[in-house]
DRENGUKOL-821922 format. One record per residue (C-alpha): residue in one letter; x, y, z. Coordinates in steps of 0.25 Angstrom, whole numbers, plus 5000, padded with zeros to 4 digits. Example, Ala and Ser with C-alpha at 12.3 -4.5 7.8 and 13.67 -1.06 7.14 Angstrom:
<pts>
A504949825031
S505549965029
</pts>
This chain:
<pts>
X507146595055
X508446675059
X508346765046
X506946795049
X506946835062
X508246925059
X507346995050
X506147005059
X507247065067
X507647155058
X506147195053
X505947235069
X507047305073
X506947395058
X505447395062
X505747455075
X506847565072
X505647615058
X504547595069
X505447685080
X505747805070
X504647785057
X503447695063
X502447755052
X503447695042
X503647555049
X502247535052
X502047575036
X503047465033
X502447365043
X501047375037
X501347365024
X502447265021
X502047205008
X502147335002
X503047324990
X503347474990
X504147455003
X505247394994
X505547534987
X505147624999
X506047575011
X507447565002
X506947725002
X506747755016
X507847815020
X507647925009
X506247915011
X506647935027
X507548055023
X506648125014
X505548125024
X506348165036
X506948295026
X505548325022
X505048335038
X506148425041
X505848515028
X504548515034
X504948555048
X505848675043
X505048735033
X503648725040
X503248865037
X502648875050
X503848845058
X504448945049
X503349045053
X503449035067
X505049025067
X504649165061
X503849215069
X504949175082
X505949265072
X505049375071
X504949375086
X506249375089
X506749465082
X505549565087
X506049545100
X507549555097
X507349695090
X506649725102
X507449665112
X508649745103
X507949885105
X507749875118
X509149835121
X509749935113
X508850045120
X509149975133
X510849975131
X510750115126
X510050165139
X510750105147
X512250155140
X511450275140
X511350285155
X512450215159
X513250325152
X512350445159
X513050505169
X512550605180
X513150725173
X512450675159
X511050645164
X511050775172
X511550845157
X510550755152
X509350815159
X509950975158
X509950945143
X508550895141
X508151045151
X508851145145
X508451085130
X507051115134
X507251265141
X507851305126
X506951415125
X506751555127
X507651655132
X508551565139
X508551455127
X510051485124
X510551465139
X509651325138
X510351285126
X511751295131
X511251225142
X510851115133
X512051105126
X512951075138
X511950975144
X511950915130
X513550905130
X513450845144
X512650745140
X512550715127
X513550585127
X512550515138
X511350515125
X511750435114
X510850495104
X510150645105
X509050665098
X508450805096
X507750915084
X508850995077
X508451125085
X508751045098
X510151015095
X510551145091
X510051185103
X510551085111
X511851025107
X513351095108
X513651135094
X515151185100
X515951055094
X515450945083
X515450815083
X514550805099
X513850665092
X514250555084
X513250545074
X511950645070
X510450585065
X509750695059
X508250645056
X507450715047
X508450785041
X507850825029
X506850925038
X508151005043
X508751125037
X510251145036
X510451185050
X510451035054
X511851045049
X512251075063
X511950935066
X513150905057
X514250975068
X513750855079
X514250765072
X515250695063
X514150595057
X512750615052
X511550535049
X510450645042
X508950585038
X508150635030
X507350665018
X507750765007
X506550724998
X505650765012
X505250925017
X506451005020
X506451135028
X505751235022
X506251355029
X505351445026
X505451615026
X506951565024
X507651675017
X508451605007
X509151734999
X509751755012
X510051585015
X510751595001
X511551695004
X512051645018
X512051505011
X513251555001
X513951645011
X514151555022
X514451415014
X515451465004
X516451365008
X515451265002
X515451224989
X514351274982
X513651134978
X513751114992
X513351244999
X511951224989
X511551114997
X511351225008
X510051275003
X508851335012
X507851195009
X509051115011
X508751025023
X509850935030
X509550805024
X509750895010
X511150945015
X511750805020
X511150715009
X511850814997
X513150835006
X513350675007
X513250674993
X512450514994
X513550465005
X512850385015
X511550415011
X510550325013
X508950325008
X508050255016
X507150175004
X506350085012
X505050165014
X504250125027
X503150215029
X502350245016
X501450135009
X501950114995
X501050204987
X501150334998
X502750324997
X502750304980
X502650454977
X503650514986
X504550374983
X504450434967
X504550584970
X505650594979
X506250454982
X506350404968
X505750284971
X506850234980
X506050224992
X505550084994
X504150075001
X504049955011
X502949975018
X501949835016
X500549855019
X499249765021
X497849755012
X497149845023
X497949965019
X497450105017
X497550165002
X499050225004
X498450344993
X497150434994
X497250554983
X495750634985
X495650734978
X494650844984
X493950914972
X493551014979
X494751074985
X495351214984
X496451284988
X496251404995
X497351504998
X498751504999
X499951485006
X499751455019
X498251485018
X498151375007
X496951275010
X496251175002
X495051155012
X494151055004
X495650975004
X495650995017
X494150955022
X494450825011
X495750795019
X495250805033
X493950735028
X494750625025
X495650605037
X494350595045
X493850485037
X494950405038
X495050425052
X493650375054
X493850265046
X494650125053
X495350095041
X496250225045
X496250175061
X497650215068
X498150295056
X498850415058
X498550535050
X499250665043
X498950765034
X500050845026
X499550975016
X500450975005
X500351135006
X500751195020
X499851295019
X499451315034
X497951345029
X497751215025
X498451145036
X497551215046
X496451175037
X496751035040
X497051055054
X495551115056
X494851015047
X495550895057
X495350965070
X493750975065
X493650825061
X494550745070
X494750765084
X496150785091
X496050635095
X496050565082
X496950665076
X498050635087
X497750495087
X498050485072
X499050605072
X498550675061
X499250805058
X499250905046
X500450965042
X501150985027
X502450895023
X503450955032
X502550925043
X502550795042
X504150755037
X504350635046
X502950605049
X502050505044
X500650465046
X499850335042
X498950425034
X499250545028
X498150665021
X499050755011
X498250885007
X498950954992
X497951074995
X498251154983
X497051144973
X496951194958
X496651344960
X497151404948
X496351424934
X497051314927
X496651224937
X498051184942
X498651194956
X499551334959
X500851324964
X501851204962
X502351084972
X503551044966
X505151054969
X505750994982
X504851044993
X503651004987
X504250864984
X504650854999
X503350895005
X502650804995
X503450694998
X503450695014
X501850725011
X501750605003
X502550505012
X501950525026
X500850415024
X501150285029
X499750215024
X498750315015
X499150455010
X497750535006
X498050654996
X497050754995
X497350854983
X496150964977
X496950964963
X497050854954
X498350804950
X498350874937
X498151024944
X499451024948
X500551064940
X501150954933
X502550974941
X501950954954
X502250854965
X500750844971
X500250834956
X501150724955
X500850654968
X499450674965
X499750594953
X500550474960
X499250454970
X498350424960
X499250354950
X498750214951
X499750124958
X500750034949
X500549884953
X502049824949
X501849704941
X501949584948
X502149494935
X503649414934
X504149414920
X503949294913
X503449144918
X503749104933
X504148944933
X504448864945
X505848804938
X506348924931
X506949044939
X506349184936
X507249304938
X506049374947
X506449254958
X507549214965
X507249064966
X506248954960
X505648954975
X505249094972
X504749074960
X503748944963
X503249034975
X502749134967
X502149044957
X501348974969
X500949134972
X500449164957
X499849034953
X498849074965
X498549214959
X499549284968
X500249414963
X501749404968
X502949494967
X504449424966
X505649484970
X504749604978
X505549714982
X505249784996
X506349884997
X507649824999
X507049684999
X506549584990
X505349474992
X505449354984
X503849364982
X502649464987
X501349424984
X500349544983
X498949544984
X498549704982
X499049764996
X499449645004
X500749585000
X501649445003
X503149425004
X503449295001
X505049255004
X505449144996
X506549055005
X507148964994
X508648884994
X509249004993
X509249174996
X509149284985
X510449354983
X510949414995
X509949375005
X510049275015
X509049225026
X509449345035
X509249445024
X507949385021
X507349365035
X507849535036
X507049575023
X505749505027
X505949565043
X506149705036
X504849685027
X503949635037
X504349755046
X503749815036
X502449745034
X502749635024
X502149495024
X503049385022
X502949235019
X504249145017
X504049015010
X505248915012
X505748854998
X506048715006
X504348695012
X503948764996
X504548644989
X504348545001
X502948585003
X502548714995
X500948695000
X501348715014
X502548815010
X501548915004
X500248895013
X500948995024
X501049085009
X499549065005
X499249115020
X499949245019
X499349285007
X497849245012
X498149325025
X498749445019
X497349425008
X498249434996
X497549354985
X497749294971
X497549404961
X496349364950
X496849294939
X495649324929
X495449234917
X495449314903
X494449394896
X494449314883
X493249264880
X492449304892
X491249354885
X490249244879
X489149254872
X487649264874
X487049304888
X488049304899
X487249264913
X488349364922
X488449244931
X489649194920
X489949324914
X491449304910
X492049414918
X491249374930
X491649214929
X493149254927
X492949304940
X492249184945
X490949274950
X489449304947
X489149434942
X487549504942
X487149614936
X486849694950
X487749824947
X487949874961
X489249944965
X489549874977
X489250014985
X488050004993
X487250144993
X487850145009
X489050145003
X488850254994
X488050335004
X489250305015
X490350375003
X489450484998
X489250454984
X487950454977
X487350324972
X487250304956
X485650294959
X484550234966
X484550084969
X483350014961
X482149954966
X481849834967
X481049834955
X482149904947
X482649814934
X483849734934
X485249844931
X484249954938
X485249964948
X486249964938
X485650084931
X485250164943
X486650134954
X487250034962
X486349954971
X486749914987
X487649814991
X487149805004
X485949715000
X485649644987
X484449704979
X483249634973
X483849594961
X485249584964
X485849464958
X486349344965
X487749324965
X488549204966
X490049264972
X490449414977
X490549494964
X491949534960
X492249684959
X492449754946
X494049744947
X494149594950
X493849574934
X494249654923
X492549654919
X492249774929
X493849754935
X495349754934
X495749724920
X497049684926
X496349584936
X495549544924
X496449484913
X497649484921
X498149594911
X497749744909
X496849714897
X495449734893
X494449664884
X494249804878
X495749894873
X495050034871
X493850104876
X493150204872
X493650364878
X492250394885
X492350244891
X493750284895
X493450414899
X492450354908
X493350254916
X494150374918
X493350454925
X492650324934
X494150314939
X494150444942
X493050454951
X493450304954
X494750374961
X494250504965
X493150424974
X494350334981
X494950454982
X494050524990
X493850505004
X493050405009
X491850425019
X492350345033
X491150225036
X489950275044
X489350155051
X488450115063
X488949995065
X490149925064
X489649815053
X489249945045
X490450015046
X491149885040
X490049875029
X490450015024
X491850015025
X492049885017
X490949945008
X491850065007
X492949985004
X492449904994
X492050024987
X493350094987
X493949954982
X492849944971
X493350094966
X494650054968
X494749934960
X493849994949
X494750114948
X496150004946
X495249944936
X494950074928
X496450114928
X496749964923
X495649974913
X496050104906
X497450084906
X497149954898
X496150014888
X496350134879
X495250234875
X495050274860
X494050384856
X493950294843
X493450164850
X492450094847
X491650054861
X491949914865
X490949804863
X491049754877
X490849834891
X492149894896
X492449994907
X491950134905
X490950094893
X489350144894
X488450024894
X486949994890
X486349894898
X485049814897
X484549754908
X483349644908
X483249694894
X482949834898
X483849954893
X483750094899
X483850194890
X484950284891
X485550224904
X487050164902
X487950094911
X489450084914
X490150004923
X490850094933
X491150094948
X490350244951
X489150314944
X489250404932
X488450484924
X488750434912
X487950284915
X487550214924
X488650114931
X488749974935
X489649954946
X490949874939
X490949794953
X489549744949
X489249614944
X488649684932
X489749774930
X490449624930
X489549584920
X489549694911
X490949714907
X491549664896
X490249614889
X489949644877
X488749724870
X487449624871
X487949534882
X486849484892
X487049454905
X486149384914
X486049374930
X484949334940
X484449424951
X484249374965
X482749364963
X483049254951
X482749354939
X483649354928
X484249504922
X484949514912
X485749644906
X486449664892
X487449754887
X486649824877
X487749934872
X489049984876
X489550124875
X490850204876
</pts>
């Protein structure tokens, strides 16, 4: 009886000290006592406690919303510490400033600043004297004086050297060799500038004479030396050669520019050297508009040179964009790459008629040539080249190469922050093959390389890859690409490195990877400095802990899959195949291969996707009339696009949003297609090739031009046209990536005998409800031609059609019920 009631003792007090610090687990053990697993599961309990008492604080401190708002605090903080720093230290130096002012200085003080502005006229020297007295008084109470070249020669005793400690010359490159006064004030010097930027011109300088006082007064130099004295050298040129590289230091890390304006003066004059930051978001502007104006024609010469169509095309197109919201709060510039007066007074007077003074003050647009605008910068800049091809060989007169000409070219190529437009009346092939516009011209409309993102050889999650710096790294990045996402390791950004960037087209993700351990010489201060310094400069940033990844990796990623959706970077298409995509017998175009690939339904109804309000609102003609509503099946396709606005008698019904022509190597991106840059076809014929030429020709002459700005009565008109606008340009767009995908894949052989299935560029016979029209052919193409009629490649049909071989029928139902059905009767090159 004892024993037992010692153990009931026992059982209670042991119930009662569970029950007081785990009463889940003594009321689990109370219900259940006959269960036999408590014999292997309470000798484990202090591990068991252990393990869960780690895992809770694991929770706790990597929860990646604590971590988010302890970050948000940082961020905080240090915004009002840097503030808090700036105004102390504005705070201290006024009031050592002032507190070192005495009577005499402040009354020095005031003469100064009235004598410096009577130096003029007949009295100026007596006024400069008195300056310079003032300035002696008082020039220990300013710690740092700021004023234009001309003012301190005016203005400050030249009687003794050394009056400051240290000289800033800003903008040093626009100085001529007089600025080498500045050097007798003081023992040290700081000079900024840029050599590959304009340098003073002096023009009507007499340079026989400049020479000849040149070599008569500095003999005691030595001759390499007294060289660098010449009459284009500016002062920038003077102290970088005399320094010889010592204490030189070239900014790399370029700020203003978006990656594709900076490129050609980063080639030209930086040697690539310069290291372009600047992020940007999916809603940006084109960074490069090239427009050729047909028309235009030089007139005159020298300072009487002006292109007026060039002109008219220019100004044309600075009203547009100011009429249009995309371009809302952009400041504006226009720069002639001639600065022939005659043109510059053209521009002036074409502004002054089409805007008022209001909005060209409100968006500061001035015209000017390079040397005008060193230093500036604008949010959008026009360039005018101005010259045309005048002579009988059809080439552009005069050169634009050597030095000059690189430095104009390169401050006119580098003043636009978000979009650069280029308007040129030559081709790039008139102009001699040596010079710089011709090869700027070139640059502008080379396609852009797209780096490969692909990593060398197989990514595993237990084997190091030398593109990583951990396994954490690596299982991130597979988590990214087995979800479709295009992802870049080891990114360089300037002088930093991100572990992983996930692209989308414009938007990008970093992605830091915080594993066990730092890349080589970082630490957590350095890293938390590079991503402060990226998001200065709009970078996104997600940090994934490697301690929640492998603790918890669906909650570790989810903040992750949330940046990416809110950014709207998507997976890229991951496309089956081609190989054996095309069956026999009649195909109903509900499950034609390319079509299902895709995972949508296809009709045969060949609209364009432009509505004729669309067309009318840009100026270009229909291919034709749109058919009654008696007209056949494929009428439309035979006599022009029909309206997207509302669906037509026979329009078919259609079970999902078609797919435009480049989301499928059938009417697309053979790249987006197959995943590689094949075809089902190697060679086409030279008229087929010939023919995609010229489509991406016009393709790119017509997203070249200037766009008409929306004209609407409404506010949900106005919003139909600019998307339809959009659209449109993003159709020509893609269509025109496609073409320059396609060609460089296939080759063209006079020789060759015409593929036995539809490809890009061929000329095909159709039947439509077992009805052919004699002599009318068809091609899938994005505009009209001359040469057939054309199927729109963003059409279901134009779907449908390609890649099919000669014979093939394919079936679809109308939204009245009737079934059509159309054949490839014949192929031609």
């Amino acid at each position: 009886m004892r024993e037992a009631t010692r153990l009931r003792d026992e059982q209670h007090a042991a119930l009662a000290r569970v029950s007081g610090v785990f009463p889940a687990l003594a009321e689990r053990i109370t219900d259940t006592p006959g269960d036999t697993d408590w014999d292997s599961r309470l000798p484990l309990l202090a591990e068991a406690w252990a393990w869960s008492a780690w895992r809770a604080r694991m929770e706790r401190l990597t929860d990646p919303e604590a971590e988010r708002s302890l970050r948000r605090q940082l961020t905080e903080a240090d915004d009002e510490a840097r503030i808090m720093l700036a105004r102390l230290a504005a705070a201290r130096a006024w009031h050592r400033c002032l507190g070192l002012l005495t009577g005499d200085q402040s009354r020095a003080l005031s003469a100064y600043q009235l004598a410096a502005r009577r130096i003029k006229g007949k009295y100026q020297h007596r006024y400069r004297r008195d300056a310079q007295v003032a300035l002696r008084k008082a020039q220990t109470a300013v710690p740092a004086w700021i004023m234009p070249l001309h003012q301190v020669a005016e203005t400050v005793p030249m009687d003794r050297p050394g009056m400051f400690d240290v000289v800033i010359v800003d903008e040093a490159s626009q100085s001529g060799l007089e600025a080498m006064l500045l050097s007798w004030l003081a023992g040290r010097m700081v000079v900024v500038g840029d050599s590959k930027q304009v340098s003073p011109s002096n023009v009507g300088l007499k340079q026989d004479e400049y020479f000849h006082l040149r070599d008569r007064l500095l003999t005691a130099l030595e001759p390499d030396v007294r060289s660098l004295f010449g009459p284009e050298s500016s002062f920038f040129d003077l102290t970088e050669a005399l320094s010889a590289g010592r204490g030189t230091l070239m900014l790399k890390e370029h700020f203003r520019c978006m990656p594709e304006i900076i490129s050609f003066s980063n080639d030209l004059c930086y040697n690539g050297r310069l290291q372009p930051l600047r992020q940007y978001g999916a809603d940006r502007l084109p960074p490069v508009r090239a427009v050729h104006v047909e028309n235009g024609e030089a007139l005159g010469a020298n300072d009487r040179l002006v292109n007026p169509a060039e002109a008219e095309a220019l100004v044309d197109a600075v009203v547009r964009c100011c009429a249009d919201p995309a371009y809302e709060g952009k400041t504006m510039g226009i720069v002639s790459l001639r600065g022939a007066k005659g043109h510059l007074t053209e521009l002036e007077n074409l502004l002054a008629e089409r805007l008022d003074y209001e909005q060209r003050e409100q968006r500061r647009i001035r015209v000017g040539d390079a040397e005008d605008f060193q230093g500036d910068e604008r949010d959008v800049m026009f360039v005018s080249c101005v010259n045309s091809a005048t002579t009988a060989a059809g080439t552009v007169p005069g050169g634009f190469n050597g030095k000059t000409y690189e430095q104009r070219l390169n401050v006119a190529a580098s003043r636009a922050k978000d979009q650069l437009w280029v308007f040129h009346s030559a081709r790039a092939e008139q102009f001699h093959e040596n010079d710089l516009r011709r090869r700027w011209l070139d640059h502008l409309t080379r396609p852009a390389e797209e780096e490969s993102t692909a990593v060398d050889g197989e990514v595993r999650p237990d084997v190091r890859h030398e593109a990583f710096d951990s396994l954490f790294q690596q299982k991130v990045y597979l988590e990214l690409t087995d979800r479709g996402f295009r992802v870049r390791p080891g990114y360089r950004v300037g002088r930093h490195t991100i572990d992983l960037v996930v692209e989308g087209g414009t938007p990008r993700l970093a992605v830091a990877c915080d594993g066990d351990a730092f890349a080589d010489g970082e630490d957590a201060s350095t890293a938390a400095t590079r991503q402060r310094d990226l998001e200065r400069v709009d970078w996104t940033f997600v940090r994934i802990r490697g301690s929640r990844f492998h603790l918890d990796r669906h909650q570790a990623l989810a903040p992750l899959w949330n940046a990416l959706e809110k950014l709207g970077i998507e997976p890229v298409p991951n496309h089956a195949d081609f190989e054996g995509a095309v069956p026999d017998g009649p195909v109903p175009v509900e499950s034609v291969p390319v079509a299902s690939v895709l995972g949508e339904s296809v009709s045969d109804e060949p609209s364009s996707g432009t509505s004729p309000a669309e067309e009318s609102l840009f100026g270009e003609p229909l291919a034709g009339e749109l058919p009654s509503d008696d007209a056949p099946p494929g009428e439309s396709l035979a006599r022009g696009p029909a309206s997207d606005e509302q669906p037509g008698p026979e329009e078919p019904v259609l079970g999902e949003p078609e797919a435009t022509a480049e989301e499928s190597f059938a009417a697309g991106d053979p790249a987006e297609r197959y995943g590689t840059p094949s075809a089902p076809v190697r060679e086409i014929p030279v008229a087929a090739f010939q023919r995609l030429v010229r489509e991406m020709q016009r393709l790119q002459a017509a997203l070249d031009a200037p766009e008409e700005a929306p004209v609407g009565n409404d506010a949900a008109q106005l919003a139909f046209l600019r998307k339809a606008q959009a659209d449109r340009r993003d159709r020509r767009a893609r269509r025109v990536a496609y073409l320059r995908t396609f060609l460089d894949t296939v080759g063209a052989g006079a020789g060759t005998d015409t593929p036995q299935v539809v490809y890009p560029g061929a000329l095909l016979v159709l039947e439509f409800d077992g009805r052919t029209e004699d002599g009318v052919v068809h091609t899938v193409a994005e505009l009209p031609t001359d040469e057939a009629e054309t199927v729109s490649p963003s059409s279901p049909l134009g779907h449908a059609l390609m890649w099919q071989p000669t014979g093939r029928r394919l079936t679809y139902d109308s939204a009245h019920g009737r079934t059509h059905t159309v054949v490839v009767r014949e192929i031609r090159a």
